[in-house]
VEXSEDO-557625 format. One line per 2 residues: number of its first residue (from 1); their letters; for each residue x, y, z of N, C-alpha, C. Coordinates in pm, whole numbers, plus 32768, in hexadecimal, padded with zeros to 4 digits. Example, Ala and Ser with C-alpha at 12.3 -4.5 7.8 and 13.67 -1.06 7.14 Angstrom:
VEXSEDO-557625
1 = AS = 8527 7DC7 830C 84CE 7E3E 830C 8528 7EB6 830C; 8505 7F1F 82C4 8557 7F96 82CA 850A 8003 8313
This chain:
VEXSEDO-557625
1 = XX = B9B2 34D0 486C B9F8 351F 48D3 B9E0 35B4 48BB; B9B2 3600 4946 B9B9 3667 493E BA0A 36C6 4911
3 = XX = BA23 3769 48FC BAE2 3780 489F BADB 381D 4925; BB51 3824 494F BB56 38AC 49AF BB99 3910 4971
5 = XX = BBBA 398C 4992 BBEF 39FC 495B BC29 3A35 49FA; BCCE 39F5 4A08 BD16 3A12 4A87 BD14 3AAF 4A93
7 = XX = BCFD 3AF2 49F0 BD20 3B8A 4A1B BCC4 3BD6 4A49; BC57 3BB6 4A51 BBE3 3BE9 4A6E BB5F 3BBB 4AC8
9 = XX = BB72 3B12 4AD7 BB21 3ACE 4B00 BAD5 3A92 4AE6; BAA3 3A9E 4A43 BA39 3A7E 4A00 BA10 3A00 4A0A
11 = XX = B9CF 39C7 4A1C B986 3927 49F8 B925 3937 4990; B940 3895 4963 B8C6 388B 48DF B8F7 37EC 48A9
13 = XX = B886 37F2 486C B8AC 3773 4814 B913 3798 479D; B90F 37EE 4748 B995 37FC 4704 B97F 385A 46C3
15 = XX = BA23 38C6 46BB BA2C 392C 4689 B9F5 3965 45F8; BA47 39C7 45DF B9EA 39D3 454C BA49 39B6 44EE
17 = XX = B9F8 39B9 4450 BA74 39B3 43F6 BAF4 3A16 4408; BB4B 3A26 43B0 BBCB 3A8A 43AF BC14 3A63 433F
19 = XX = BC25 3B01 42CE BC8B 3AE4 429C BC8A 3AE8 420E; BCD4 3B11 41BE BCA7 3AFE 412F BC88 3A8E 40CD
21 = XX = BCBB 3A1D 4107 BC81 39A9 4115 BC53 398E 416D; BBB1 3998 4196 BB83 397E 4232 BBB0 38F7 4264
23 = XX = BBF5 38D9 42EA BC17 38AB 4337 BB98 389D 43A7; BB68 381F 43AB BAFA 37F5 4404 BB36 381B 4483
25 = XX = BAE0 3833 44E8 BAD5 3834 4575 BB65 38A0 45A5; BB7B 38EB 457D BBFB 395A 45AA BBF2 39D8 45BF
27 = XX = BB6A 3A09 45D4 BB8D 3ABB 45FF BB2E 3A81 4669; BB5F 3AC1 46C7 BB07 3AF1 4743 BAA1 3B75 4749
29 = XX = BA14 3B32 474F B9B0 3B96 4735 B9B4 3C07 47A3; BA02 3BE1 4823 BA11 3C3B 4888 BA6D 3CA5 486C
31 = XX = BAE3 3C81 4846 BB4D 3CF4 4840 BB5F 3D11 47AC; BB72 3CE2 4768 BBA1 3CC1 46D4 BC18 3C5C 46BB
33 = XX = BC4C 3C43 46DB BCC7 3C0A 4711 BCE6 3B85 46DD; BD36 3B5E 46A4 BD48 3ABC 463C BDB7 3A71 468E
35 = XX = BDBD 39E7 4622 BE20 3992 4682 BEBF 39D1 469F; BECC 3A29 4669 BF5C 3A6A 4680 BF62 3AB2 46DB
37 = XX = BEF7 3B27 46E8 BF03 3B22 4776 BF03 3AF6 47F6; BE9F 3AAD 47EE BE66 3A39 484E BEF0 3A0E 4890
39 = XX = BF40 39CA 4849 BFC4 398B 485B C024 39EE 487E; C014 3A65 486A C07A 3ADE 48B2 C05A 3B21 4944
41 = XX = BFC0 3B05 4949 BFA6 3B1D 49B0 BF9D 3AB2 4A2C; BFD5 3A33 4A19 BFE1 39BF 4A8D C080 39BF 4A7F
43 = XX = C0BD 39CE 49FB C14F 39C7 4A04 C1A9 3A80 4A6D; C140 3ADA 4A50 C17D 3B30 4AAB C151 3B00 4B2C
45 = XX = C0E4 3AEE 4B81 C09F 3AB4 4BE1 C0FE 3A56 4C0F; C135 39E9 4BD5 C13B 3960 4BFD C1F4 395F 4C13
47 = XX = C21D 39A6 4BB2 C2CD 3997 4B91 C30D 3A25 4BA4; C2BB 3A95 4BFF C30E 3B0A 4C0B C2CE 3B4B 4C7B
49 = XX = C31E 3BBE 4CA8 C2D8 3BF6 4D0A C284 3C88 4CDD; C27A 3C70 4C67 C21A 3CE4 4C33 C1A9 3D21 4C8F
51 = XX = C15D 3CBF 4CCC C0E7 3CE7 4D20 C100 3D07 4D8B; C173 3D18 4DBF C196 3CF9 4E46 C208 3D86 4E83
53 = XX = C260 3D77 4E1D C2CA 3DEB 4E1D C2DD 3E71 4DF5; C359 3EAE 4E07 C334 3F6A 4DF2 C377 3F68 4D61
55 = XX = C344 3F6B 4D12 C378 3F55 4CAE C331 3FED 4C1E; C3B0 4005 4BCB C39F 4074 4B78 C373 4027 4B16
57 = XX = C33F 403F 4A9A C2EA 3FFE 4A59 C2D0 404F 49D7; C312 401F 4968 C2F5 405D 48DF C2A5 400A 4878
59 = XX = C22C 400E 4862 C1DF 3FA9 47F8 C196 3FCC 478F; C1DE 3FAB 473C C1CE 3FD1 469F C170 3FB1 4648
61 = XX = C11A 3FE8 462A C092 3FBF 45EC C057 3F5A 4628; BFF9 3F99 465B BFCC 3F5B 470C BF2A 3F5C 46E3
63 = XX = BF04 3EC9 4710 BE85 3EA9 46E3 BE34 3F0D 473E; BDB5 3F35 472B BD4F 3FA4 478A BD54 3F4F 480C
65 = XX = BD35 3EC0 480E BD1A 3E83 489F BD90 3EB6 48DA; BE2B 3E2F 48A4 BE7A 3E31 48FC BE98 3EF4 491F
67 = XX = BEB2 3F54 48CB BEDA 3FCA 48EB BE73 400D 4996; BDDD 3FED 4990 BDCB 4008 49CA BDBD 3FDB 4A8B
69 = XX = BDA6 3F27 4A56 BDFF 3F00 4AB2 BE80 3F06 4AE7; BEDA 3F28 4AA7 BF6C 3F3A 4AE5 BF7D 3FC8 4B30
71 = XX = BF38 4036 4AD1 BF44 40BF 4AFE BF17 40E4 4BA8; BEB0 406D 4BB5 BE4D 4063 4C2A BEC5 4044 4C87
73 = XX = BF26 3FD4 4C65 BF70 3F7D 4D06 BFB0 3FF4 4D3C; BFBD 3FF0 4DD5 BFF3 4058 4E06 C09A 403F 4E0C
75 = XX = C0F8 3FD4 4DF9 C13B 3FA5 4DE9 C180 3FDF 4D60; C13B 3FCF 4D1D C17D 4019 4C8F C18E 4077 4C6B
77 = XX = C1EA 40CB 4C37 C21A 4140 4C11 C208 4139 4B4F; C18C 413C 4B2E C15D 411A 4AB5 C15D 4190 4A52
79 = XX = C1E2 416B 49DD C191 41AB 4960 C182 4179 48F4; C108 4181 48C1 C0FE 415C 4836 C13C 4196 47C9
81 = XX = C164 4154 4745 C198 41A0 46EB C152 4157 4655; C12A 41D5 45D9 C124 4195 4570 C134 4204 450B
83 = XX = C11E 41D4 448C C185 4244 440C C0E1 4284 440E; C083 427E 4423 BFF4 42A3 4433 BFDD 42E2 44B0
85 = XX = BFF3 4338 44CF C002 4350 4574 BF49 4344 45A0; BEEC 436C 4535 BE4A 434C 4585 BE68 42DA 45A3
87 = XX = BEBE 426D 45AE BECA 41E0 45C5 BEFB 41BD 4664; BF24 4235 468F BF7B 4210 46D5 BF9F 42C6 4749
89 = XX = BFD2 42AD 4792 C009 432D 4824 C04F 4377 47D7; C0D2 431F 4774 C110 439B 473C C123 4344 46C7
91 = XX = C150 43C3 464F C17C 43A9 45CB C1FB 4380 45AE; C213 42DF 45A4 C2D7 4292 45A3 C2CC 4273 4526
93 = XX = C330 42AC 44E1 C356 425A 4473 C3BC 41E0 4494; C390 4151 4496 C3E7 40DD 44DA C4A2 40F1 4477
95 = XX = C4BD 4139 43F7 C522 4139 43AD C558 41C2 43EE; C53A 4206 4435 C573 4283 4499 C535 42BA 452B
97 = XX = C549 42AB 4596 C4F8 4271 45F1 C520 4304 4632; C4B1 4341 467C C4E3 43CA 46AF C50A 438A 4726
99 = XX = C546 4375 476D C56D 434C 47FB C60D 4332 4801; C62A 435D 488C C6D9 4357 4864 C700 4293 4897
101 = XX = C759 42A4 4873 C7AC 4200 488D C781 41BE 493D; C74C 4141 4936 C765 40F2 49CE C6F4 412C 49E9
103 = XX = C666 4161 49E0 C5E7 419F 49CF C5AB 415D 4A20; C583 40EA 49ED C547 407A 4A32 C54C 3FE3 4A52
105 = XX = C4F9 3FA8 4AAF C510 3F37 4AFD C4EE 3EBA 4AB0; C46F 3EE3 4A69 C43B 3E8F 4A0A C3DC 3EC3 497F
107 = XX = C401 3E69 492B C3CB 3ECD 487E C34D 3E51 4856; C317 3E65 4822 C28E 3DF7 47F0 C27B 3E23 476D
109 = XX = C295 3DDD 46FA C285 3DFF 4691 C26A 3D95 4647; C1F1 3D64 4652 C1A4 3CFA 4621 C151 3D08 45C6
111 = XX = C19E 3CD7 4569 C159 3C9F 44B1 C13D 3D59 4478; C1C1 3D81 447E C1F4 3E06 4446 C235 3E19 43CB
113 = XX = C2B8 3DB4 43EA C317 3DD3 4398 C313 3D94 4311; C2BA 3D6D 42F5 C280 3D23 4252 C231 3DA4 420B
115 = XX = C227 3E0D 4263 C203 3E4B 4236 C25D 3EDC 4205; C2DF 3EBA 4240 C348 3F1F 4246 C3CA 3EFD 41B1
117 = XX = C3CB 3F56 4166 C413 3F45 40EA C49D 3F3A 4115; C4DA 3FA5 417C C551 3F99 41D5 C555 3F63 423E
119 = XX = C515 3EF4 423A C526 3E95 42BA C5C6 3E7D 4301; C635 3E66 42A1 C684 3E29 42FF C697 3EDF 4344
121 = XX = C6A4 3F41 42FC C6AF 3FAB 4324 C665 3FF6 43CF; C5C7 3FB6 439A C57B 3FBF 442B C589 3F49 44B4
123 = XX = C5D3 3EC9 4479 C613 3EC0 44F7 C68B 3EDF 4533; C6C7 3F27 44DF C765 3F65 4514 C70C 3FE6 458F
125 = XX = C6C4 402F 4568 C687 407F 45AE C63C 4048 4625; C613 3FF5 4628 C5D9 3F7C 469C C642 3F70 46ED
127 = XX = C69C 3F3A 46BB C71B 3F17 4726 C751 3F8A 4756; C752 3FD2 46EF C794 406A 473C C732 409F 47AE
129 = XX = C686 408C 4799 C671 40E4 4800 C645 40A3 4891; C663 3FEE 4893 C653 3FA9 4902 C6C1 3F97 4972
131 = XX = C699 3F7A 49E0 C70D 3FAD 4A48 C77C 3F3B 4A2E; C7E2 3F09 4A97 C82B 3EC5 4A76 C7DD 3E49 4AF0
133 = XX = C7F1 3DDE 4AAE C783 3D70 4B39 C713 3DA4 4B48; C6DB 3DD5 4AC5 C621 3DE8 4AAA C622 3D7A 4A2E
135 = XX = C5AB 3D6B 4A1D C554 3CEA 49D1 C4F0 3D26 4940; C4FF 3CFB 4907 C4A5 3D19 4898 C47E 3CB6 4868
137 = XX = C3E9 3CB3 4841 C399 3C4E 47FA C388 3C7F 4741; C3BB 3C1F 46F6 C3D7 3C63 467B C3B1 3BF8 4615
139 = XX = C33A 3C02 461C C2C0 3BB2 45D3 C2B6 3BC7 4535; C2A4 3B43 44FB C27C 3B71 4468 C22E 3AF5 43FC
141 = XX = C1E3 3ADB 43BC C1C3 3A7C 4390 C237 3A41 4339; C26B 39E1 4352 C2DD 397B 4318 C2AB 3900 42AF
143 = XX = C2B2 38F4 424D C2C3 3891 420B C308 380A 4217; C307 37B1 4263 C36B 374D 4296 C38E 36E7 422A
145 = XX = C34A 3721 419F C360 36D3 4137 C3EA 3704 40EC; C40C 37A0 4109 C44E 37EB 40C3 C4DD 3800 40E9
147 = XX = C548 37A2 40C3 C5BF 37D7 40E7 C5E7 3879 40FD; C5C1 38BB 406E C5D4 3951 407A C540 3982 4053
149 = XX = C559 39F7 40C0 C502 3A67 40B5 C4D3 3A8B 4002; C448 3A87 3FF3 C441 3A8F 3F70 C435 3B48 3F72
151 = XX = C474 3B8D 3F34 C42E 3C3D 3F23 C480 3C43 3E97; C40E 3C9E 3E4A C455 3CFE 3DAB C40F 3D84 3DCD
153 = XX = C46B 3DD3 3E16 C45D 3E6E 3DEA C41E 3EAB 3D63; C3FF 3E3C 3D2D C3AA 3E7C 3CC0 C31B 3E56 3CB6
155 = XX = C2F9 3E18 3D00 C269 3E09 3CF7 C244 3E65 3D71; C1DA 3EB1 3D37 C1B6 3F04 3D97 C140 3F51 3D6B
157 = XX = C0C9 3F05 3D36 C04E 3F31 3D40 C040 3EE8 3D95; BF87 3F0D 3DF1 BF83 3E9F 3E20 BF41 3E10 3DE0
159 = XX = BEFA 3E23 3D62 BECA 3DA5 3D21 BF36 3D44 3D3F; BFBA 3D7E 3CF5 C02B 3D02 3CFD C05C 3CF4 3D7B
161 = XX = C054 3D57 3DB4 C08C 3D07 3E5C C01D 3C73 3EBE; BFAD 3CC6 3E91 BF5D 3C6C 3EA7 BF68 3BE4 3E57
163 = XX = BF86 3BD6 3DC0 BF9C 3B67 3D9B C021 3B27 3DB9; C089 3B78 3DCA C134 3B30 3DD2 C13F 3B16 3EA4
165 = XX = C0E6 3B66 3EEF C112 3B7A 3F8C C090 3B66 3FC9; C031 3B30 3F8F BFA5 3B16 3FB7 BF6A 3B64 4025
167 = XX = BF98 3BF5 4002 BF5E 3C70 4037 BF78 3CF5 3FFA; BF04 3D64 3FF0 BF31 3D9E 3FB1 BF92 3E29 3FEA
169 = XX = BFA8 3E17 4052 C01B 3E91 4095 C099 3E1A 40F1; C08D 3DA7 407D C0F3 3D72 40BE C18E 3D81 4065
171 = XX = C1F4 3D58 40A8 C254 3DC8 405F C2AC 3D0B 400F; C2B0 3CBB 4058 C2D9 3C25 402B C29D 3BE5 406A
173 = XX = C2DD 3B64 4070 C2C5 3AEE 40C6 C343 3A98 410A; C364 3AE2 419E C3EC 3A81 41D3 C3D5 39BF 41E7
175 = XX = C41E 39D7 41A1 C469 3959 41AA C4A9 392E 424B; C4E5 3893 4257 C534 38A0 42C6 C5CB 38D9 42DA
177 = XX = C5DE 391A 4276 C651 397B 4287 C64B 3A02 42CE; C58D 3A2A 42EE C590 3AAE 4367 C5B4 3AB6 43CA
179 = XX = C60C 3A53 4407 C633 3A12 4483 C6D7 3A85 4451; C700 3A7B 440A C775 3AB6 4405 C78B 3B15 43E3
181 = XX = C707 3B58 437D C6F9 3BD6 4372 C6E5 3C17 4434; C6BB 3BFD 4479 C6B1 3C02 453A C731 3BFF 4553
183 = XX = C781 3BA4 451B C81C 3B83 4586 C884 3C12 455E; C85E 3C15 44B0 C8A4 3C61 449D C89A 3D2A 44A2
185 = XX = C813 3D2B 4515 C813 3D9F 4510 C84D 3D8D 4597; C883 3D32 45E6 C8D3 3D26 4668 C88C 3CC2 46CF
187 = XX = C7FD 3CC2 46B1 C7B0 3C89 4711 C7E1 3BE4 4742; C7E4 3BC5 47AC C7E2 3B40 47D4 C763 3AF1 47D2
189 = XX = C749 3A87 4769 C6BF 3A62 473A C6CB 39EC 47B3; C65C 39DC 47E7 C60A 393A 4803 C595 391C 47F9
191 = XX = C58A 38B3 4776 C513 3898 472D C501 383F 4765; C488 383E 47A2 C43A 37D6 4808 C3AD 37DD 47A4
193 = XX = C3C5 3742 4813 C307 36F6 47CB C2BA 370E 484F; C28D 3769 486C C246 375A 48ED C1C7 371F 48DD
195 = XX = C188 3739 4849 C113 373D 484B C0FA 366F 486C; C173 362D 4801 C15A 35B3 4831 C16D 3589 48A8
197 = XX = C1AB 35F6 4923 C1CB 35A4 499D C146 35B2 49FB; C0E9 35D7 49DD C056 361E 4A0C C00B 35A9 49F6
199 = XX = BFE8 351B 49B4 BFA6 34B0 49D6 BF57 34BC 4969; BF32 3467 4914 BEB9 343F 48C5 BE47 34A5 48D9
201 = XX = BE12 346E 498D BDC3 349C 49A2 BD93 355E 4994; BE09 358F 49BF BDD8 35FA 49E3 BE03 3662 494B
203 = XX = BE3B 3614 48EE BE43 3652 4874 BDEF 3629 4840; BD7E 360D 4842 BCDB 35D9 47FE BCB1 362B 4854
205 = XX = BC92 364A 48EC BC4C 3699 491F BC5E 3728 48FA; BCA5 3752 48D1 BD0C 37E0 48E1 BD26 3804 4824
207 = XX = BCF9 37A4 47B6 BD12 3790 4742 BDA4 37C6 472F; BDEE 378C 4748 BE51 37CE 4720 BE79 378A 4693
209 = XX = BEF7 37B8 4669 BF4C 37A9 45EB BF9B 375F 4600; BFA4 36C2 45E7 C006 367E 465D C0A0 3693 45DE
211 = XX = C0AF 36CF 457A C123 3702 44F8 C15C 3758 4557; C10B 37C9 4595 C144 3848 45F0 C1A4 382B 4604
213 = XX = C24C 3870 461F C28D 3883 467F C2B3 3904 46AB; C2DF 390F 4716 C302 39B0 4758 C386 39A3 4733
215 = XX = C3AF 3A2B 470B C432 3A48 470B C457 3AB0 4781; C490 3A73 47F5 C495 3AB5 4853 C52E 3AD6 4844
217 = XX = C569 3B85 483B C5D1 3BAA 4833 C604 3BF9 48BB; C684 3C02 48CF C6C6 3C4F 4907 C745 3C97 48E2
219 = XX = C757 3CF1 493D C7CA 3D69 4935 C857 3D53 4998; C89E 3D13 4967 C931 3D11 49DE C965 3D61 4A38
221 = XX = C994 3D5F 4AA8 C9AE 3DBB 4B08 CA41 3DFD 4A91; CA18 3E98 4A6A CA7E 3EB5 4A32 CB22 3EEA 4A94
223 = XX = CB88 3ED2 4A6C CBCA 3EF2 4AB1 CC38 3F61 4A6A; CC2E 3FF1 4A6B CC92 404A 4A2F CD18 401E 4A0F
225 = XX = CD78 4042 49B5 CDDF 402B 4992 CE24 4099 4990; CE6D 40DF 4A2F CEA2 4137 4A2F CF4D 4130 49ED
227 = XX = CF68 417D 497A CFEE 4172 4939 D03B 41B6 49B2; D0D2 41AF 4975 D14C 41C9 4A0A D144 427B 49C3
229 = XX = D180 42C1 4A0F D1CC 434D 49AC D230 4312 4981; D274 435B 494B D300 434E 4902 D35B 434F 4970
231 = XX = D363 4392 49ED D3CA 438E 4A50 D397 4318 4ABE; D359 42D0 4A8F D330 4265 4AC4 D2F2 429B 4B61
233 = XX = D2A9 4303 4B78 D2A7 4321 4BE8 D21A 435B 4BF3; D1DF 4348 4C3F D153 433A 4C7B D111 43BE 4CCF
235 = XX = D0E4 4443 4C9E D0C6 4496 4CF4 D030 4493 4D30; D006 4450 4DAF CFC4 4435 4DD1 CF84 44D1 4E1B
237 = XX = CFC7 4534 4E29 CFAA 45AE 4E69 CF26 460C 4E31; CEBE 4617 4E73 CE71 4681 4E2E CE83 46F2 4DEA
């Protein structure tokens, strides 16, 4: 079977290696682009109105394709952000985010935060700067073997990160407890299998990661909590 590349179009008989352990048939010689994206780009396509709607848009260490495809839709109100700003439109640190509160519609921060030492910290800042009934995709490689998140703040060359996090600017390895490190920066998680609801078929065509899941989050319609005065009385007057 032939293998496609939805983000770009590519056909071929099969991708290239990828990876520090090469992984047969997974970069796309067209874009650069691996099975993680692949699967972000049919899961925005397929399960949102990303392509379609007026939507503000903050995305955090943003691959060269997708950045320059997104920047392109006329629909989108696109900025990129990374702690590297040649990476990216502007310079974000994800643990202090220059943008004020309710910012934006939707945040993309895919296979970031393994790389962030103050992670639960940089998603408190996530939630702070997404609107209220905006969506965030908040991606990360998971261990589904690992009750808890494995990290020691003390390893921190990269030889040993590379040997303890099987990368060397990786900061741990989440476990399935990153699901709550998400809840508890406020976010409303729903961890969907999309990739298995997509058919045999078209996850062999498309190589995907059939382990993948999206963590598709949202932001609650917030509602203020105006206190009484003390005279219990309400001056509504300009």
């Amino acid at each position: 079977m032939s293998v496609e590349c939805p983000c770009c179009g590519w056909l071929g008989e099969e991708f290239l290696p990828a990876g520090i352990v090469p992984r047969p048939n997974a970069l796309c010689p067209g874009c650069g682009l691996v099975e993680r994206h692949r699967l972000l780009w049919l899961y925005l396509r397929e399960r949102t109105d990303f392509f379609t709607a007026k939507l503000k848009v903050l995305h955090i260490g943003p691959e060269g394709f997708f950045e320059k495809a997104f920047s392109a839709m006329s629909n989108l109100d696109y900025i990129s952000g990374d702690i590297k700003s040649s990476k990216a439109m502007r310079k974000v640190d994800i643990t202090d985010i220059s943008f004020g509160d309710h910012s934006f519609d939707v945040i993309l921060c895919y296979h970031v935060l393994e790389h962030v030492q103050e992670d639960r910290k940089a998603l408190r800042e996530l939630y702070r700067v997404l609107k209220p009934n905006g969506w965030a995709i908040l991606q990360s490689p998971v261990d589904q073997r690992l009750e808890k998140t494995y990290e020691d703040p003390t390893i921190t060359t990269p030889e040993d990160r590379l040997k303890h996090f099987h990368q060397k600017d990786h900061v741990r390895i989440y476990g399935i407890d990153f699901k709550n490190r998400i809840e508890g920066a406020g976010f409303i998680l729903k961890l969907g299998d999309f990739v298995q609801e997509l058919g045999e078929e078209t996850v062999k065509r498309f190589r995907l990661n059939i382990n993948e899941r999206i963590y598709y989050c949202t932001k609650s319609l917030e509602i203020p909590v105006v206190e009484a005065p003390s005279n219990g009385v309400f001056n509504f007057e300009g």
